[in-house]
N, C-alpha and C positions, 0 to 999 in steps of 0.2 A: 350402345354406351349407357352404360346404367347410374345410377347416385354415386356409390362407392367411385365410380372411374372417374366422375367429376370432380368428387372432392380430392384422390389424389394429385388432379393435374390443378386444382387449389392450391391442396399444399406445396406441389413443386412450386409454380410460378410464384407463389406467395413467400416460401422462403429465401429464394432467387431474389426478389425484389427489397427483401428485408435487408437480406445480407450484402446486396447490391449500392441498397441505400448507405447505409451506415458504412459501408468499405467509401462510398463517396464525401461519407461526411468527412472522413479523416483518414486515405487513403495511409497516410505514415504509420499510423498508427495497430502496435502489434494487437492490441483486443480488437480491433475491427476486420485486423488480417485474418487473425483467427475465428471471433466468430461466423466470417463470411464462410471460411471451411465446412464449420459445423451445418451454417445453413447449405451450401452447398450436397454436403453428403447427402442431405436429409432430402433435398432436391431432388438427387439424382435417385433417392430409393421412390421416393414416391410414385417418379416420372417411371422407372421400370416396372414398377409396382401394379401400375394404371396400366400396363400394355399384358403382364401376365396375368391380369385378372379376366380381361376381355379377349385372351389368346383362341383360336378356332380352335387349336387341337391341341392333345398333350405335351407334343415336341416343343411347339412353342412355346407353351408355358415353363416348359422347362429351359428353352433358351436364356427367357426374357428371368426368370429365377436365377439362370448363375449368374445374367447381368445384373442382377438388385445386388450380388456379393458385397462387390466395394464400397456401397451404400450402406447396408447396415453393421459390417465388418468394421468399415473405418471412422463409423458416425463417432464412437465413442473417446476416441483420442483425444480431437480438438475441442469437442464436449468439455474434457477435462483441463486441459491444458487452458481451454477459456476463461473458468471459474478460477487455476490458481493468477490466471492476468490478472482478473477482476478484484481478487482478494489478496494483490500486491504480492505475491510469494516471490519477491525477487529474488532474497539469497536463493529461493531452491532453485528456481528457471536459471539462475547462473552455469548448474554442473550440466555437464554433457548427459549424462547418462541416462540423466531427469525425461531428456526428449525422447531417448531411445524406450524406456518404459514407457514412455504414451503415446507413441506411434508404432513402435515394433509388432505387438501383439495385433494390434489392426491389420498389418502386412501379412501377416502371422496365417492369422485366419481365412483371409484373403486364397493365400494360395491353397491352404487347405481344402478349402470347401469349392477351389477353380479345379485342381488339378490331381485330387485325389481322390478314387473312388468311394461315395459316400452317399450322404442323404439326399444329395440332388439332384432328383430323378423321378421317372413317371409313377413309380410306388409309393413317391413322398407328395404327391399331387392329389387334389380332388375335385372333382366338377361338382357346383353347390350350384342354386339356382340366383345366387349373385354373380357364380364368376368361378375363375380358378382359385383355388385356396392350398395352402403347401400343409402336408402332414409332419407333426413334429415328431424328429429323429432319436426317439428312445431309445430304437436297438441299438443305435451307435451311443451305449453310456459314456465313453471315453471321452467324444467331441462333444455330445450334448452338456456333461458340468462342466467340460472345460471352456465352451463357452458360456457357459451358463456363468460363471465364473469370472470370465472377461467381463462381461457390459456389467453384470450386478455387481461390480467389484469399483469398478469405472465413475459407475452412477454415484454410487453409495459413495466413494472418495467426493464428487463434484459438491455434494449435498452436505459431507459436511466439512469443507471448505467453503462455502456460502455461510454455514452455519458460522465459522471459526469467525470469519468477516463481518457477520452481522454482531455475533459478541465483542468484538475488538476493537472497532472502526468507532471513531469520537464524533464523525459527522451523523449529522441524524438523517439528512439525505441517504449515504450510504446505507445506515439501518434500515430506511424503508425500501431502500432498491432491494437487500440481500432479501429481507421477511419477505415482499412480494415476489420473487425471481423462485426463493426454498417451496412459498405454498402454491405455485404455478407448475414449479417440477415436479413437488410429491405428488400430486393428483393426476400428472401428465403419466409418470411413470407405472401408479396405479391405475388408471383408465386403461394405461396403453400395454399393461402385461395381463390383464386379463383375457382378452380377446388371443391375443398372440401368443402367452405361454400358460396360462392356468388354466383354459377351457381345452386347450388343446390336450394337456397334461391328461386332464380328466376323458380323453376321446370324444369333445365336441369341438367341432370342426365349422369354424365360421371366417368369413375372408380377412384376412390380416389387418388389422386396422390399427395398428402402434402407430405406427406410422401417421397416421391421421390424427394424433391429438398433437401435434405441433400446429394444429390448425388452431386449439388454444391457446399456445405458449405466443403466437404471431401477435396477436389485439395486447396481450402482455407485455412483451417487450415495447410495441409502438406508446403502448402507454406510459412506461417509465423513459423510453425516450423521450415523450411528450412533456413528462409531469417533471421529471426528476434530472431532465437532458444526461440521461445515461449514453455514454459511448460519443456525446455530442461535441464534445470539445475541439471540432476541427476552426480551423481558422477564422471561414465563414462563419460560425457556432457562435466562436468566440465574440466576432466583431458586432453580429448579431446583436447578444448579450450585451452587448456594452452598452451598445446603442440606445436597449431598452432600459437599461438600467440605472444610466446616464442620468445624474440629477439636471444637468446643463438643460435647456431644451433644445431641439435638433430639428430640422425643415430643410428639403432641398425642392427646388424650382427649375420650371426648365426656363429655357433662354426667351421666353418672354411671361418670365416675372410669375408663372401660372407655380403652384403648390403642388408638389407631385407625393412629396413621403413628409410624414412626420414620426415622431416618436413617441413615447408614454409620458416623458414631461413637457412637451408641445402640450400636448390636449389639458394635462392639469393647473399647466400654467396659464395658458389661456382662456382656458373654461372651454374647448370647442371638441365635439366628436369628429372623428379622423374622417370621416363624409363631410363634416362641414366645411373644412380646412383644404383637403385637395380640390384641387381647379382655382381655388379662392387667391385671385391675385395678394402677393406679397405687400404689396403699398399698403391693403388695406388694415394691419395689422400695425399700423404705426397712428401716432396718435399727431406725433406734427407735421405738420400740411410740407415745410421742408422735405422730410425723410420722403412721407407718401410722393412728388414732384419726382425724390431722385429714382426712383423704383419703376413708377409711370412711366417715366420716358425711355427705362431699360437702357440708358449712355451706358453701362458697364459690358453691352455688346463689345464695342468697337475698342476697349480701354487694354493696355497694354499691362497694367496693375492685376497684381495674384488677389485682389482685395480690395471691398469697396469699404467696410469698414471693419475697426481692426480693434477689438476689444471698448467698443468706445458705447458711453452712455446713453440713452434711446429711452423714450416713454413709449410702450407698448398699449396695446388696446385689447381687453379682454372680449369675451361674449356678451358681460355684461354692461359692456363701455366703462368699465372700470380702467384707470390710466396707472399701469406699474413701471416703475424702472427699473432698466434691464441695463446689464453689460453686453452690449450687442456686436458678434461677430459677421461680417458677411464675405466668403470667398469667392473667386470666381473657378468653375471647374472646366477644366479643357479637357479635350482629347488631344491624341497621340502629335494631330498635326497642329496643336494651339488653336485648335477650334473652341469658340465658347458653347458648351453645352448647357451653361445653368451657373446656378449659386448653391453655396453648401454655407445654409448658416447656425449658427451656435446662440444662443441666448442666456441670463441667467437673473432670476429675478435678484434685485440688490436691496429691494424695501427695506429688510432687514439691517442691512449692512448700510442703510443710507440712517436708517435709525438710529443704528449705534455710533455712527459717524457723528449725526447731530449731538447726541448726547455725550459723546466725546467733547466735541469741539463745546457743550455746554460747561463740560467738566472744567475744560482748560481756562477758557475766559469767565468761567465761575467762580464767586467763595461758595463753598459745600456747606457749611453752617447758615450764612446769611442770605444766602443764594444773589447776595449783589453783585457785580462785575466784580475781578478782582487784580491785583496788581500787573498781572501781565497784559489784563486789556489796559489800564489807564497806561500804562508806559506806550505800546500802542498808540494809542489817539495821541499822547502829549508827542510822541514824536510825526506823527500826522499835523498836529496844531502846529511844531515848528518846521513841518517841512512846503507846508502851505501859506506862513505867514500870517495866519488870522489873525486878528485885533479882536478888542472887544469878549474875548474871553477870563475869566474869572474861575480862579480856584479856593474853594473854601477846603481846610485840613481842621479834622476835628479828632478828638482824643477823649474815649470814655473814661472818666475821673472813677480812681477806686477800684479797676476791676481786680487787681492783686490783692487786694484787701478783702472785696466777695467773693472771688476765688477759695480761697484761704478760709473768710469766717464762713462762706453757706456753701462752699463746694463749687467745684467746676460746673459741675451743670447747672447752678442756678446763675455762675457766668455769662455760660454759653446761653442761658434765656434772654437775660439783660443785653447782650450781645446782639442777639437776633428782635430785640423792641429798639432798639435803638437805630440798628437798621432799620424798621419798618417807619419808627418817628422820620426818619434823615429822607427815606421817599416820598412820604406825606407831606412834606415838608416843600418837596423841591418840584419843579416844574417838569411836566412830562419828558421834554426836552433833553432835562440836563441828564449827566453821569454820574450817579452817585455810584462809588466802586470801597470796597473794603483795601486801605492799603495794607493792613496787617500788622494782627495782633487786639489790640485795643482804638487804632486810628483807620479814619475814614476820608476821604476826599472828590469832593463834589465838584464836577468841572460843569459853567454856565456857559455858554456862548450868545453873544450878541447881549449881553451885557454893562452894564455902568453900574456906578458906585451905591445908589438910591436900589437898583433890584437887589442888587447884593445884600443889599443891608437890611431888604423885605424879609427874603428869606432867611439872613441869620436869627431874624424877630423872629420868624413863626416856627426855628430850630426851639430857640430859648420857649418859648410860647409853652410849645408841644414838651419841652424836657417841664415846664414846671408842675405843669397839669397832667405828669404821667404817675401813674400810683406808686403806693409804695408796695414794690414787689420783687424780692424783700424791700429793695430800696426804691427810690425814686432815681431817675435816668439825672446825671448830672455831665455835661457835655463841657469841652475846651472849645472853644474855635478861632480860628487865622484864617483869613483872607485877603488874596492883593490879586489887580487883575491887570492881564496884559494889553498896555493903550498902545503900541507900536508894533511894528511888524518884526521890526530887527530884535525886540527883545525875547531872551530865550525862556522858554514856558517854563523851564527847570528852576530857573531863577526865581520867575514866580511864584511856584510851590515851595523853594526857599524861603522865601518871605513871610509866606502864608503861616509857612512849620513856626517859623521864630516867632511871630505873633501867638500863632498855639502856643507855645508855650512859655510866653508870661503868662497867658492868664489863666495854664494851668498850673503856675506857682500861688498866683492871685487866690485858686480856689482852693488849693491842695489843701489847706487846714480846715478849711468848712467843711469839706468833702468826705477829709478823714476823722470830722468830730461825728460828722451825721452818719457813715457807714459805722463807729463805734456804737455809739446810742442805741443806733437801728440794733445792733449783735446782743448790748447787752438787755436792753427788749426782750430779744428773740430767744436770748438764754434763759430769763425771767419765767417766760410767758411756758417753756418745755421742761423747766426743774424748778428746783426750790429755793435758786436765789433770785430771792426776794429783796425790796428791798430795805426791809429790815434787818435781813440777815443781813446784806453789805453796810447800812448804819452801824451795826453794831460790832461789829467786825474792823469798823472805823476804831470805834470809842476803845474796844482792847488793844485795839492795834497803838492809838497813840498813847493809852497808857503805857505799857509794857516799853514802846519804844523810846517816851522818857523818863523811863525807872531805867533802862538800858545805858544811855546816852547817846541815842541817835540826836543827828542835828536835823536841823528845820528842813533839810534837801530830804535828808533820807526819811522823814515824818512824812513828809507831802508822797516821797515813792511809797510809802508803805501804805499810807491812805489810797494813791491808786492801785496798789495791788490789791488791795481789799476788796475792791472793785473790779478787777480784770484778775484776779490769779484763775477761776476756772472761766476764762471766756470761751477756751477750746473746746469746752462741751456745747458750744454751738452745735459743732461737727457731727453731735452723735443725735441718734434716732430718739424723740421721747420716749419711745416703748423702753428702750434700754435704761433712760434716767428715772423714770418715774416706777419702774420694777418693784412691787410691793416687795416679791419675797427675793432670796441671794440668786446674783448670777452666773450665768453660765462658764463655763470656762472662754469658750468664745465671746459671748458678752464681756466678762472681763479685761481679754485682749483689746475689744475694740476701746471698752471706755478706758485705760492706761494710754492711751493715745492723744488724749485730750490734751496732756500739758503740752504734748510736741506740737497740736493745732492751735493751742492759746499762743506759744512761741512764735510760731510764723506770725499770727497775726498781728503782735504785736510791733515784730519785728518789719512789717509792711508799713511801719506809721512812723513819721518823724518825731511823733509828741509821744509816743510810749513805745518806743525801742527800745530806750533805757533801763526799762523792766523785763525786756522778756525775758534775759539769764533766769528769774527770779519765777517768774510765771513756771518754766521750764522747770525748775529743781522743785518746786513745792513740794512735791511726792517724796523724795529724796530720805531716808529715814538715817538715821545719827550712826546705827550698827553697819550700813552699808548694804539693807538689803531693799531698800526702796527703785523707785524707777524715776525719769527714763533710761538713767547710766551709773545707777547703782554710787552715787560720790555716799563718802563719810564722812564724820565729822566736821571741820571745819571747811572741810572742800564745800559742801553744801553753802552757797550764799546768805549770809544772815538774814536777810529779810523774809528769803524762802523758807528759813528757820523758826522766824518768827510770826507769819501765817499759817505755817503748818500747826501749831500748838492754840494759837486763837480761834484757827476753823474747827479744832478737832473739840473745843472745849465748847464755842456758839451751837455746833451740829448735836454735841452730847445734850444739853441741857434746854435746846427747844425741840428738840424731835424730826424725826422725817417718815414718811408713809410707811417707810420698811424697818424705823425703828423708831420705839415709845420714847422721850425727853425721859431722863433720869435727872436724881438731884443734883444740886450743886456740889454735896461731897460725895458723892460717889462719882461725880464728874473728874474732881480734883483725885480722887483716890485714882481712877482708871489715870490719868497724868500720871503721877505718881510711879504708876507699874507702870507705864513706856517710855519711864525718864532712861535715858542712855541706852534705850533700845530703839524707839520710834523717835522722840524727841531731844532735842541738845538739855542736858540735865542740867546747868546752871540756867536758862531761861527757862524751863519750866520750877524749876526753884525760886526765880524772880517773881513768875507768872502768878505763883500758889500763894507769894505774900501780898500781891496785890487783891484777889480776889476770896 
């Protein structure tokens, strides 16, 4: 027995074993039925292969050669018929006929080369100093293309159907299965037809060895099984994969508590390599002394429960003694007769999920702006306080003065600031103890316990204390408060915060005018300080206003409203950005949009205050031009408010004749001139006729 005879009883047993395996992996399945054929055939040429190379005498050799027939006759069928499984050709495997072309001519040849006289015989033989070797059958040109014909027709179809599969296939797995499976065949097919048909072609004559480069294609396939679980999808396979792929993590134990299997998120989740985990008692992976107790003593021997626990919460112990929470399952596994054999348990880290929980449950009994408790906790405890009967509790309700009015003149967000210092005062304020909770909107309420009248009244000092001494940003913090406290058990706490409310609010009647004199002052400040009125301009702005308005015949009411419009008609350019007010040169179309906005923000604001809501009509139309092409709603003529009529022409004539950054003061008659030309276009033309003989 020489190298060659070894290697083919290789490659028999080797493809035997391939084809053996993989028909085990997924015996149902038709690519495993069929590639087991292909190994098979390849088997069976090998194994005669190996007997006619080492034959004593010519007869035999010749025996053991017509027995190789069905071997390399019918290798090429299931060859083919493999690749269109592999590459899905379902509708074609549907026709019958499909089978008969790819196993017919195998049968074909088969009998030809068994039972008619031809090339297989002691003339087509040669003794070489490896062995017997077969001479190839020229003179028979007939059978030599027409097989010739078969297998390179076979091949070339398998390769590119591999090819068609590697181009079409959307999975990238299957890409690398077909490119590795194409460049393992083209070089199998070229290795393996030189030897067997090109040298022989040429009259050199060396032992067959096609046959022996499946000894490459064997480590090939095992590797795309291995890499790419080709052909692997049997059951087992299947369950396999899950297991490892399972984010859960997974441990089973035998019947006393010891760690037999884990999986790939056991090790990640716990920090432990799969050496250190098996044998390694179950207890030990628990971090409280309960859990570790029930494991120890293995009770779930004797227990007639499918389950010792059942989705339930568990602190785990890492390798690093780190403690995570888990959703911890533990089963019990029987055999056939309700024998306990072990535990099969489940795990799943939850840190995360306990994270989002907390910050959940932060959400829900939070205010998001002020981060203080918020109404759904104090309703909570108040029904706690009345369902326990406590005394000695005290609730303070407090009411931020103004915030419609800051809202309105410096915007929502300098609100929402004020908002959030007022919360911080109302903590600083209060004793670790108490509950200070946002009830919503602009109002707060502080629950004391174990309280009387004297703490109460501490802390509403050091409230007021902290509101006086807070800056002005924009404004200064101005607070309501009510409080009454519960001295009986039978009295209901709802009551109390009744009480409390009504006290808030006299004394936020009490402040309401202080409140909205100082957030006005503060705005028109604020307007001063980012544009041009000044307050000379609103002096003087006075002085035209009450002349014109008794050359007019306004009475003393509407004098006093015209003198405060003077003063508030642009207050709504609080609202806008100084870059936009202070604009040396013309602005933009967008700037424009934003600053036309200003009278609608003068209007709210004014319209927030009991002591000049009577003006905002007036604030609102200023812009309003006499032809109808003014803003913010386009009135004419007399629709326009008179006093909006008669600001418009006083501001337009103070602005013309002292100047602003983006334009030079012009004279007095050239002032009256420009009048003049926007009488009955921009302004009402018998008040600016008034206006011209006054000035």
């Amino acid at each position: 027995m020489n190298i060659i005879t070894i290697l083919y009883l290789i490659t028999c047993f080797g493809a035997l074993l391939l084809g053996g395996y993989l028909l085990w992996l997924n015996h149902k399945s038709s690519i495993s039925k069929t590639f087991f054929l292909v190994c098979l055939t390849a088997a069976y040429w090998a194994f005669t292969y190996a007997f006619m190379q080492t034959a004593p005498s010519a007869e035999e050799a010749v025996f053991w050669r017509k027995l190789s027939v069905p071997g390399w006759c019918l290798h090429y069928g299931p060859f083919l018929h493999f690749f269109l499984l592999v590459a899905k050709k379902k509708e074609l495997l549907k026709k019958w006929w499909v089978y008969l072309g790819i196993y017919l001519p195998g049968f074909i040849f088969t009998y030809l080369f068994w039972f008619l006289k031809g090339p297989i015989d002691k003339e087509h033989l040669l003794l070489t100093d490896w062995g017997w070797t077969y001479l190839f059958f020229q003179d028979d040109k007939l059978m030599f293309w027409s097989f010739t014909v078969y297998y390179s027709s076979f091949t070339l179809l398998g390769m590119l159907v591999v090819i068609s599969w590697w181009w079409k296939t959307d999975f990238e797995r299957e890409k690398k299965q077909a490119k590795i499976i194409f460049i393992a065949f083209v070089l199998a097919i070229i290795i393996g037809s030189t030897p067997d048909i090109i040298l022989p072609a040429f009259g050199i004559n060396i032992p067959a060895l096609g046959i022996l480069v499946n000894l490459t294609s064997l480590p090939v396939m095992f590797y795309i099984i291995k890499e790419y679980r080709f052909m692997a999808l049997s059951t087992e396979r299947i369950n396999q994969d899950i297991l490892e792929t399972m984010e859960e993590g997974l441990l089973t134990c035998d019947v006393e508590g010891k760690i037999k299997r884990i999986n790939k998120s056991t090790k990640q989740l716990l920090g432990y390599q799969e050496e250190e985990l098996l044998n390694y008692h179950l207890s030990n992976i628990f971090a409280s002394q309960e859990d570790k107790e029930a494991f120890e003593l293995n009770t779930y021997k004797d227990t007639k429960q499918s389950y010792i626990f059942k989705s339930e919460e568990k602190m785990l112990l890492t390798n690093d003694n780190e403690v995570i929470p888990c959703l911890f399952s533990a089963s019990i596994l029987r055999d056939n007769w309700e024998q306990v054999l072990g535990l099969v348990c489940t795990f799943q880290d939850i840190t995360k999920l306990k994270e989002a929980e907390k910050s959940l449950t932060h959400l829900t009994y939070h205010d998001q702006l002020t981060t203080l408790y918020n109404r759904t906790y104090l309703d909570q405890e108040l029904k706690k306080i009345n369902a326990t009967e406590k005394v000695a509790v005290a609730l303070i309700m407090i009411d931020l003065n103004g915030l419609k009015l800051i809202n309105d003149g410096f915007g929502h967000e300098a609100g929402d600031k004020i908002l959030q210092r007022a919360a911080d005062l109302l903590e600083k304020s209060c004793r670790s103890e108490d509950i200070v909770c946002r009830w919503g909107g602009d109002e707060f309420v502080i629950v004391l316990f174990n309280v009387n009248n004297k703490v109460v009244d501490q802390i509403r000092k050091r409230i007021k204390q902290a509101c006086a001494e807070s800056p002005a940003d924009p404004i200064s913090i101005s607070l309501a408060l009510g409080s009454s406290i519960k001295e009986k058990a039978e009295e209901d706490i709802y009551e109390i915060l009744k009480e409390a409310e009504d006290e808030m609010y006299k004394n936020k009647l009490i402040q309401h005018k202080i409140v909205q004199n100082d957030t006005l002052n503060t705005l028109v400040k604020t307007l001063q300080n980012k544009s041009f009125e000044t307050d000379r301009h609103m002096q003087r702005l006075e002085e035209l206003g009450s002349s014109l308005g008794s050359k007019i015949g306004l009475s003393d009411v509407e004098l006093k409203e015209l003198s405060l419009l003077a003063s508030l008609h642009d207050i709504g350019k609080v609202t806008i950005v100084e870059k936009i007010l202070k604009k040396a040169g013309p602005l933009t179309d967008k700037e424009w949009a934003i600053m036309k906005n200003h009278s609608e923000a003068g209007y709210r604001i004014a319209s927030a205050t009991d002591e000049f809501a009577h003006i905002a009509e007036e604030i609102l139309h200023h812009h309003e031009w006499w032809d109808g092409s003014g803003y913010p709603k386009g009135l004419q003529g007399e629709e326009i408010p008179l006093l909006a009529r008669v600001i418009a022409i006083i501001d337009a004539y103070e602005v013309m004749t002292s100047g602003r950054s983006y334009q030079e003061a012009i004279s007095k008659k050239e002032a009256e001139k420009e009048l003049e030309n926007c009488s009955g276009k921009q302004f009402d033309p018998r008040l600016v006729e008034m206006f011209l003989e006054l000035v």
